[in-house]
N, C-alpha and C positions, 0 to 999 in steps of 0.2 A: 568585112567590117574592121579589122583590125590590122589590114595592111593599111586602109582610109584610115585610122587611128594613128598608126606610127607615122604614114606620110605628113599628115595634120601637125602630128609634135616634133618632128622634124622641122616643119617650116618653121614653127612658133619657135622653136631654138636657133635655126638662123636668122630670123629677123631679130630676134635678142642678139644675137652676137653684131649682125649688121646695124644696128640701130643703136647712136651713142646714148649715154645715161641722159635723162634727164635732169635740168635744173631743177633742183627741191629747195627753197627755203630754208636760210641757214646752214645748209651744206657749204665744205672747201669749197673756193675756186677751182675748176680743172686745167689743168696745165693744156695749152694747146699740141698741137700736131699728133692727134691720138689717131690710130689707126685703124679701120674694123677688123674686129674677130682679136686680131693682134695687143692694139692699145701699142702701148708703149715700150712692149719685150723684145723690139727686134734693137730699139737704143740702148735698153736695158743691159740685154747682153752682149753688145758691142761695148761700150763703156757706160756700168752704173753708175761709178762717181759723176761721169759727164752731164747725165740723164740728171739724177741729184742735184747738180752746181746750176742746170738751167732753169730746174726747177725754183729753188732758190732766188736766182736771180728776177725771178719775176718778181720777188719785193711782198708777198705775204707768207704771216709766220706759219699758214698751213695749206697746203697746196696738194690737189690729188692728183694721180696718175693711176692709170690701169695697165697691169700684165696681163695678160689673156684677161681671163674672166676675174682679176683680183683688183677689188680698189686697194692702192696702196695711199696714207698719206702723211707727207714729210713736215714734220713740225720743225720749226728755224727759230732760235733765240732765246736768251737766259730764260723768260718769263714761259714759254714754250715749253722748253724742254724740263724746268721746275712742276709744270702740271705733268708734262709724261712719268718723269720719272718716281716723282711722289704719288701716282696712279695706284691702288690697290690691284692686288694679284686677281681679284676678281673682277677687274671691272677690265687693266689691259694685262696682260697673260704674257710672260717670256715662253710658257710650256706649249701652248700653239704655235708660239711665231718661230720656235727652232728646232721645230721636227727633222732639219735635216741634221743634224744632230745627233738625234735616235739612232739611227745604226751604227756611228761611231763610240757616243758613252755609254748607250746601252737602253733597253728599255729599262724604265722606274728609277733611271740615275740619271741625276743633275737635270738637267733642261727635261727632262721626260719625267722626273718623279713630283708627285701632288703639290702641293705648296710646303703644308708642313713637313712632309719626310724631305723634303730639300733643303729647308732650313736645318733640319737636322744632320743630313750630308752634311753641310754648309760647316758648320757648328766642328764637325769631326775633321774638318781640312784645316779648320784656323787655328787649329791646335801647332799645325806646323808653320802659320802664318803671321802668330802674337807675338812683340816685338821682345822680350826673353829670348825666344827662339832665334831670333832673327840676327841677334847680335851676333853669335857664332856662325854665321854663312858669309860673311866678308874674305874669308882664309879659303875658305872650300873654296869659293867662285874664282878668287885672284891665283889657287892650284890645277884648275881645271882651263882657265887663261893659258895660264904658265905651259902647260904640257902641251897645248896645241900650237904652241909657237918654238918648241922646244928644239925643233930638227929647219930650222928656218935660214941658219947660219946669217952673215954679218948681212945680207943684201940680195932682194931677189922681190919677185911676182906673186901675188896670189889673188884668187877673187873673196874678196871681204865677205861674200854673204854666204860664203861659203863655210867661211872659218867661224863667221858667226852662229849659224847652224850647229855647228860642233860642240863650241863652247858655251852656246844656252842650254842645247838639250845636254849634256852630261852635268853642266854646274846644277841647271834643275834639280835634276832627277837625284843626283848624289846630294842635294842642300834637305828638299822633302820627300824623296820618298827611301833613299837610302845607300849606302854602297854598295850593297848586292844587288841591289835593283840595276846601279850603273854598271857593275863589271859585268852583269849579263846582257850588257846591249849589246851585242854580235852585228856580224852583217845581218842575219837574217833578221832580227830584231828592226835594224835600219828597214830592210825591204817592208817589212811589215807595215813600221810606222807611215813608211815613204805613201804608203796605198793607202793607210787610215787621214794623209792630209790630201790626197788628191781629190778626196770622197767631198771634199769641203770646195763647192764652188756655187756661184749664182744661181743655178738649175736648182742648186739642191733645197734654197730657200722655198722651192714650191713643189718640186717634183723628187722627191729625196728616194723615194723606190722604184726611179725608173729604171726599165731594162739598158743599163749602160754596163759595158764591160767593166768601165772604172769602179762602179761600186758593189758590181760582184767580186769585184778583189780587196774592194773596202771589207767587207761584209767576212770575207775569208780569213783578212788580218787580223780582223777584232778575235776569232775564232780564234786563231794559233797566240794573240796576246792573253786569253784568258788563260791557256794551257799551262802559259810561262809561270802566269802568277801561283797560279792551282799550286805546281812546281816546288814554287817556294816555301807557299801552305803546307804542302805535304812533310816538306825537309826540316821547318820549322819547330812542327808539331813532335816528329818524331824525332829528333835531337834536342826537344828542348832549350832551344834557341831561340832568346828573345833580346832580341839589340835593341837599343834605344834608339829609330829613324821611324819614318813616317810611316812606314809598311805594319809595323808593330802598332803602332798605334792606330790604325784604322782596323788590323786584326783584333785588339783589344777593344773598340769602341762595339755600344748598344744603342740602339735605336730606344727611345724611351718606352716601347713595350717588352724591353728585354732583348729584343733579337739580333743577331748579330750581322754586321755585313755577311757576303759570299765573294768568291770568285770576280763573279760576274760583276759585280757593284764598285768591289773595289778596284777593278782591272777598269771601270770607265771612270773612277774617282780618276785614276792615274791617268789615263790619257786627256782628260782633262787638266787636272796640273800639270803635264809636259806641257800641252798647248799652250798653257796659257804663261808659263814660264818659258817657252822655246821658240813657241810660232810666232807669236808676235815679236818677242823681245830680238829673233835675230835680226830682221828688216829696221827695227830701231835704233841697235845696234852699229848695224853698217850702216846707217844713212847718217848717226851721229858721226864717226869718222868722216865721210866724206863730208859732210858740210862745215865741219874744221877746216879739213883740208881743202877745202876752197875756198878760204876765212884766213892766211895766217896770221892774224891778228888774234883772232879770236883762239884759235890754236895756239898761241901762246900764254895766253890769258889760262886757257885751260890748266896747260903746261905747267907753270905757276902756282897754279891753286894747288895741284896733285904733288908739287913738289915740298910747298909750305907745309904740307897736314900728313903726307908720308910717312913711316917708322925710318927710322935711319940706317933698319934692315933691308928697306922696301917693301914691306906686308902693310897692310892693309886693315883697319881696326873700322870697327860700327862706328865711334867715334869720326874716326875721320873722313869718313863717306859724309855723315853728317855736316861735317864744315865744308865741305866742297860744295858754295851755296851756286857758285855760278856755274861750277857742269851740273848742278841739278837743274838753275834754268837753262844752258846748253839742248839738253834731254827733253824737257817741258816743251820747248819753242820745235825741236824736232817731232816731235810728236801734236804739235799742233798743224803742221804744213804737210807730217805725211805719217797719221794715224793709222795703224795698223787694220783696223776695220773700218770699212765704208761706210757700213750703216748700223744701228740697232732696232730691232725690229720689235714691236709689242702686236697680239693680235687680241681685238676686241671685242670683247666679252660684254658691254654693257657701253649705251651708248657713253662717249665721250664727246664733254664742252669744255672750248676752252678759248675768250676772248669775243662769245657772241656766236662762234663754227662749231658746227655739231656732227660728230661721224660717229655714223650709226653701227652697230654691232655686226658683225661678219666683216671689216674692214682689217686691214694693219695701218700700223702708226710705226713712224720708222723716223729717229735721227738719226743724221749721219756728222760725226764728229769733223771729218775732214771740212766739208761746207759749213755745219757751226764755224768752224776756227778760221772762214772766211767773211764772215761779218765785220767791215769795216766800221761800223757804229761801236763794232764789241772793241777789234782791235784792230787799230791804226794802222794803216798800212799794211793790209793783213799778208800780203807775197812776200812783203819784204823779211828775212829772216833776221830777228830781233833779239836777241836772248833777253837785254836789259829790259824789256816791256812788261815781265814778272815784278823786277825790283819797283816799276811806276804798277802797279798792283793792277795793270787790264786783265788778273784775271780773278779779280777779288769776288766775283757773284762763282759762289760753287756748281753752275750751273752753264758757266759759259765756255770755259775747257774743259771739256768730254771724253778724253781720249781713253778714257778708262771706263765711258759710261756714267752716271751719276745715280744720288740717293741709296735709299737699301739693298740696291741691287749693283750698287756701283762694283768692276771686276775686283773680288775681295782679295785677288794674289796682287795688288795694284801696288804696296808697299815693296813689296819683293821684286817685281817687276824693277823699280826706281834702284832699287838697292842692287841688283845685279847689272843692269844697265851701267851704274856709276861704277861700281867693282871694276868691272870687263872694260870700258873706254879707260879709265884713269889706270890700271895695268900694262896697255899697250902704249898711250900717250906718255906713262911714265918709263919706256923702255925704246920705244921706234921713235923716227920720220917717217911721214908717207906722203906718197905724192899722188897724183892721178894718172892712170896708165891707158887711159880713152881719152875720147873727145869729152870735152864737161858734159853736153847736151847730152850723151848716150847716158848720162847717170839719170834715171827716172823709175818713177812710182808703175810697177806693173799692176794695172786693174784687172787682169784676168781671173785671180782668182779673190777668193772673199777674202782672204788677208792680203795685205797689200806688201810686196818689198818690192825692191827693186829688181830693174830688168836684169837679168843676166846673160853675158858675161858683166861681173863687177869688180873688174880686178883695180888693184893699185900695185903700186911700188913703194918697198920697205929700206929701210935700212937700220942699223943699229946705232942708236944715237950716240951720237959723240958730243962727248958735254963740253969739250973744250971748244965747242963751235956755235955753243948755244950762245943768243945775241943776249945783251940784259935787258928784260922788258919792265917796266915799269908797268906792275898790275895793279887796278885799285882792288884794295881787300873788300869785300861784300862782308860786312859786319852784322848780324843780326840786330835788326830795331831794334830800343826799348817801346814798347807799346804800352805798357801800364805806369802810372805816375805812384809813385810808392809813398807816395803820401795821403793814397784816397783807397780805400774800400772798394773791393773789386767783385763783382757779382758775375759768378760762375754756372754756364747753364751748357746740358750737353742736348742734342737735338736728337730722337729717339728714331726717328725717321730717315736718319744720314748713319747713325753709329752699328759700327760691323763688330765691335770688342776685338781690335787688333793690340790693346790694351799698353801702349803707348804710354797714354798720360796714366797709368797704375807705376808703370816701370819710372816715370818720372816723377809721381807724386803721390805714395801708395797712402797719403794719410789723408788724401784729398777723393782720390779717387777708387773703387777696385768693379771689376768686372761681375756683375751679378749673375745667377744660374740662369738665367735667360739667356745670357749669351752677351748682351750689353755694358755699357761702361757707366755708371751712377755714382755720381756723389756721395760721401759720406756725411751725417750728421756730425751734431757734437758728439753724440755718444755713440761715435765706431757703427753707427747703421747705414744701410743704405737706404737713400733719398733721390725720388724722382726729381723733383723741384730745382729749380735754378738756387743755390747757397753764396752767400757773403761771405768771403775770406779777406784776412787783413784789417779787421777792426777796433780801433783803438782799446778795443776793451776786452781782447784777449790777450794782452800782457805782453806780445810779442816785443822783442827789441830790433832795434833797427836793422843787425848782422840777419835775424831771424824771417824777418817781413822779406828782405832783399831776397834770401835763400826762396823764398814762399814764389814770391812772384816774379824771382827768373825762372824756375821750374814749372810755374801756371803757362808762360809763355813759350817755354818749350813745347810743353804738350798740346799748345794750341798749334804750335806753328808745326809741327809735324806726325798731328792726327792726318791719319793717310784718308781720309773721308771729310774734315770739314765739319764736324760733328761738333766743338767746342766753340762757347762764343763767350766772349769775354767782354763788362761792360764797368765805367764808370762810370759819377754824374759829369757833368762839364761844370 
């Protein structure tokens, strides 16, 4: 009887596997060429971006495919991706959808930990990510440039994503987590980490403890990273050493029941900020160079800008990263054609409706920024690399470039990301030439593993700029708009649902604004409190004079225009 029993369930499992889903009412469309048992993971893992871009192209905003047994389905376009991302943690889940994850951060940290205690992680990281902070990382970054270029002499070879590797992870790690954290990156440090990024590939979105040699070496790494940290702990405590960097204060941070991080918590906080300060930013990095360098128009342009806003030392100030408006879109339009992760993944908790399509619970929901940023309705011409397409504002819906993720969950080191990106390019652009040392076409986007950089070898050709050979380019300056008419009453509201308290518009207008204990950014009343509600500033009847008003609402503009989330909306009548 129970051999006839298992043979029975048996069959009823392979004809589930043989027999595609059916249509159900109000369900996605299914992407055709699905495969039995298989679906769609043999295209998958030859090229996911591929798989993605054809999905897409069938022209609806949600579309399913199947990996073995997993419905996956890809939402496409602003209005799309505003219901994904403003999705509650309980209805679609980042902590299901990036289990593979888990043996890199760790268990109960970051993607693995409940909702609240992550927010409360969350909260203990932005400590090193609130814009106070931030200001002093422009010198660090542009010394940690400097040293890796240091033994390069007047002209010679090297491959760029190699150097950029270098110089994200030690700029990182020395800007947030500390200098002892960087001078103890060893080799063996490098091997370690080398094992904790290989652990991160397409497999591991679904099978993340499988028997692969690769992630028993993952698994070993994290082990000898904890020890390191412990290390620290240990030397800390017993010399009474307490510096001012990011290690100290996630040593010093409580969980709101009192408790304190460990080891274990904070050695995956940290490999998370390297990642997310190193892994992606080097591939963006080198792909901003080279698409200069195959631009020199636009390489001069850049050139220019780095030159106008420079110290007359050549260092590098928060200030002037700031006015470098066009290598910021430079960086924006690179990262819109070759975004460092393919996809984001939510798995769902509660069925999800969105435009009349309904996917049911045990499904994932996945965008994928690279294909967002190919919607020709969004942005014109979407192959063509554009940088001025920011200044014509395509990408004014905070919803339609992605490259960061979007909403409350958008990647919160995303400020820092921008700021060390423009440190590191405008450093080298303001000291080298480069040329292309391949064929153009060998320069592309490697889809093998879940982050995207280029193929390697990526080398170019340096040389040390000689200024008496620079041509004069006429650049137009990229002027900040005035957006608000200083004669009308401007009504200031913050969106509770986008804002991280990177605390930005505090630093720019502490009378208007400050960060509440919740973690967010709120208005202030008249009288010095904090106010949920959207507030009226500049009204004729709070006595302002004209010097006073101006001051008021070129600093409302600031903080609008460089909240790193889109979080501030700013209105008048017509």
């Amino acid at each position: 009887m129970g051999t006839l029993s298992t043979a029975t369930s048996a069959l009823s499992t392979a004809a589930r596997l043989l027999t595609p889903p059916r249509p159900v009412p109000g369900a996605p469309p299914r992407l055709d060429q699905e495969l039995p048992v298989v679906g769609h993971m043999a295209e998958f893992v030859r090229n996911p971006f591929g798989l993605l871009l054809r999905a897409q192209n069938v022209g609806h905003e949600m579309i399913a495919f199947r990996l073995l047994l997993q419905d996956v389905v890809l939402v496409s376009g602003p209005e799309a991706h505003e219901a994904f991302f403003r999705a509650p943690d309980d209805q679609l889940c980042r902590r299901e959808a990036y289990k593979l994850m888990t043996p890199i951060f760790g268990e109960g940290v970051v993607f693995d930990a409940p909702g609240p205690r992550l927010d409360q992680q969350m909260r203990m990281v932005m400590k090193m990510l609130r814009d106070q902070r931030m200001r002093g990382y422009p010198p660090i970054i542009q010394d940690e440039t400097r040293k890796q270029v240091a033994s390069w002499g007047a002209a010679g070879e090297v491959d760029l994503l190699e150097l950029m590797k270098e110089v994200t992870l030690y700029a990182s790690s020395r800007c947030l987590i500390g200098d002892e954290f960087r001078d103890g990156m060893t080799h063996e440090f490098h091997e370690h980490y080398g094992h904790l990024e290989k652990g991160i590939n397409p497999i591991a979105y679904l099978y993340p403890n499988a028997p692969l040699p690769s992630f028993r070496r993952r698994d070993e790494a994290r082990r000898r990273l904890v020890a390191q940290v412990d290390a620290i702990f240990d030397r800390r405590k017993r010399e009474g050493d307490r510096p001012d960097d990011g290690m100290q204060a996630l040593m010093d941070a409580r969980y709101k029941d009192g408790g304190r991080l460990d080891a274990h918590e904070i050695t995956g906080i940290f490999i998370a900020i390297m990642m997310a300060g190193h892994h992606t930013s080097a591939g963006t990095a080198a792909w901003t160079v080279l698409e200069l360098v195959r631009r020199p128009e636009l390489f001069a342009r850049v050139r220019a800008e780095v030159d106008a806003h420079i110290e007359p030392d050549g260092s590098l100030s928060y200030q002037a990263l700031r006015q470098m408006r066009f290598l910021h879109d430079v960086i924006k339009e690179v990262l819109r054609l070759h975004p460092p992760l393919i996809f984001l993944f939510r798995k769902v908790l509660r069925d999800f409706s969105h435009g009349g399509i309904t996917v049911p619970a045990g499904s994932f929901l996945c965008a994928s920024p690279g294909v967002a940023h190919r919607l020709g309705r969004v942005f014109p011409e979407p192959e063509r690399f554009d940088p001025d397409r920011y200044a014509r504002g395509e990408d004014r819906n905070p919803f339609a470039w992605i490259a960061f993720g979007g909403g409350k969950h958008k990647c919160t080191g995303n400020a820092f990301g921008l700021l060390q990106l423009k440190a590191v390019v405008a450093t080298l652009v303001h000291a080298f030439d480069f040329e292309l040392a391949q064929p153009d076409e060998s320069y592309r986007d490697n889809y093998e593993n879940a982050t995207v950089m280029p193929w390697q070898p990526c080398r170019v050709r340096y040389r040390e700029r000689d200024r008496s050979r620079d041509a004069r380019v006429s650049v137009p300056v990229r002027k900040r708009e005035t957006l608000l008419d200083r004669g009308k009453p401007v009504t200031v509201s913050i969106d509770p649902g986008l804002c991280q308290g990177h605390s930005v518009c505090v630093s720019e207008l502490p009378k208007v604004f400050r960060v509440a204990p919740s973690g967010e950014a709120q208005l202030l009343d008249d009288a010095g409190a904090l106010h949920a509600g959207a507030r009226v500033y500049g009204r004729d009847d709070e006595g302002m004079d004209e010097a006073a008003r101006d001051g008021l609402y070129d600093a409302l503009e600031r903080a609008y225009e460089h909240c790193p989330n889109a979080a501030i909306s700013l209105a008048q009548d017509t």
